[in-house]
Steps between C-alpha positions, in 0.01 A plus 500: 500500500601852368176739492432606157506872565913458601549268206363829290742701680804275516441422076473907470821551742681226261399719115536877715860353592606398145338828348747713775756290535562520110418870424704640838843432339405685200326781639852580790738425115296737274500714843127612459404437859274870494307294264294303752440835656314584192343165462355535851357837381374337204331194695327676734386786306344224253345291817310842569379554128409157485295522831288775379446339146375171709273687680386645230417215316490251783830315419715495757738227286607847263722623830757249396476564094489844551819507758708250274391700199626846644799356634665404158316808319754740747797268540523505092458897492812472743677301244404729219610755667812409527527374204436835339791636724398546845662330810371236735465696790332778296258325321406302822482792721297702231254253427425351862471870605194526273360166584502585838327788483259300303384248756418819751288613253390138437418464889285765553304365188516180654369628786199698323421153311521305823168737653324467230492119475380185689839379783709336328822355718784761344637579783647163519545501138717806548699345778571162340681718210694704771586151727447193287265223545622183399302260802225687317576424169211309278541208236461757219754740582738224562406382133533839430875497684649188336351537149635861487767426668631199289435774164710747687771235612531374150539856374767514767690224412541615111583829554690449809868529343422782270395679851840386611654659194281777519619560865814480466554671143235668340732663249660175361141316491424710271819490318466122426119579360303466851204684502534706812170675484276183474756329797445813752095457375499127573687525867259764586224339395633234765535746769145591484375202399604304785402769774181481356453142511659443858346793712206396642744241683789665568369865532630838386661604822741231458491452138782741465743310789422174361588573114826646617644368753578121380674648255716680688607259689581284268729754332643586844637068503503369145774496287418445156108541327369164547626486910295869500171355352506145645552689883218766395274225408579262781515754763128659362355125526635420830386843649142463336420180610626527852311820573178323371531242737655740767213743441225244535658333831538831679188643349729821351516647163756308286583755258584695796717223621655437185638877479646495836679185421622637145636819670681324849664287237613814282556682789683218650745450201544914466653523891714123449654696173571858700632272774755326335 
């Protein structure tokens, strides 16, 4: 009989791999990779703020509101941003700079909160948002998971050509009466949307590697769109679910596991194509 705690994490592997597996393709075509460098910012500056506002109040359940929250809050400044004329890179680097800078500042407050309260366990708090902690997840924040998650999804799925469109041809969208500004808004919103809603089990270190990388290798094999989502998608599932089970037989880290596999495969493909 499956233990209930790796039924948690195999359900959460199965809605974290549709969530990637889905948004990588469109995050390598639109070519805003930077943008989960920002989103990391984002996360983990909002997991900080929302660790001093719990102990402040004595709700440790705002960490995750408050990270989610901040997440799409910056990742839709990026997109006005650009909207209004600056580029990708620019209005990434520019506004992770300052978020960065912001969670130092938010540490040492952090820190000044921690001495003044009862203990409270944020260390490991802190560390499940760097590593991921999905043997650890509860029954609420895998209700939290799939009910976001399935919003998010559905989003997804109606929207998902007009990102194709929007990837592709931005200029002729908007020719045909598209409405590139509310597009960029909505795939954005994704972006830091799903970060926010699949950190505490995949982590930020590898939240970056993960969003990226199925999507890359799908584009480095598929030939036409649908062969480029269907390989994302599978590929993300497969990789998810085996580094669950992986991870809880040899008592190792599976988001950790599921990055090294993403990149020997990627890596893998990258030295069979400079071969031949």
């Amino acid at each position: 009989m499956i233990e209930e705690y790796l039924l948690r994490a195999f359900l959460a592997s199965l809605m974290v791999g549709t969530l990637l597996g889905l948004l990588s393709p469109l995050i390598n075509l639109k070519g805003i990779a930077f943008l989960t460098h920002a989103t990391f910012h984002a996360l983990l500056f909002g997991a900080v703020l929302g660790m001093i506002l719990g102990l402040i109040f004595g709700n440790l359940s705002l960490i995750f509101w408050i990270s989610l929250l901040t997440a799409i809050a910056i990742v839709i400044g990026i997109a006005e941003m650009e909207i209004r004329g600056y580029s990708s890179d620019t209005a990434v680097g520019v506004m992770a700079g300052v978020i960065a800078g912001l969670t130092v500042l938010g540490f040492g407050v952090l820190y000044k909160v921690m001495a003044s309260r009862p203990y409270f366990a944020l260390s490991e708090s802190i560390v499940s948002y760097l590593t991921g902690e999905i043997f650890l997840i509860t029954f609420n924040d895998l209700l939290l998971l799939v009910i976001g998650g399935l919003i998010v999804f559905l989003i997804m799925i109606a929207f998902y050509r007009d990102f194709l469109y929007l990837s592709f041809d931005p200029e002729g969208l908007e020719s045909h009466g598209g409405n590139v500004r509310l597009y960029l808004m909505i795939l954005y919103f994704l972006v830091g949307s799903i970060g926010g809603l699949i950190v505490k089990t995949v982590g930020l270190i590898t939240l970056q590697v993960l969003a990226v990388l199925p999507g890359a290798i799908a584009m480095s094999i598929a030939r036409r769109i649908r062969e480029l989502v269907a390989i994302s998608l599978g590929l993300t599932l497969t990789i998810q679910v085996a580094s669950t089970f992986l991870g809880y037989y040899f008592d190792i880290p599976p988001s950790g596991l599921a990055t090294i596999l993403l990149a020997t495969i990627y890596g893998a493909l990258a030295l069979g194509r400079k071969v031949a």
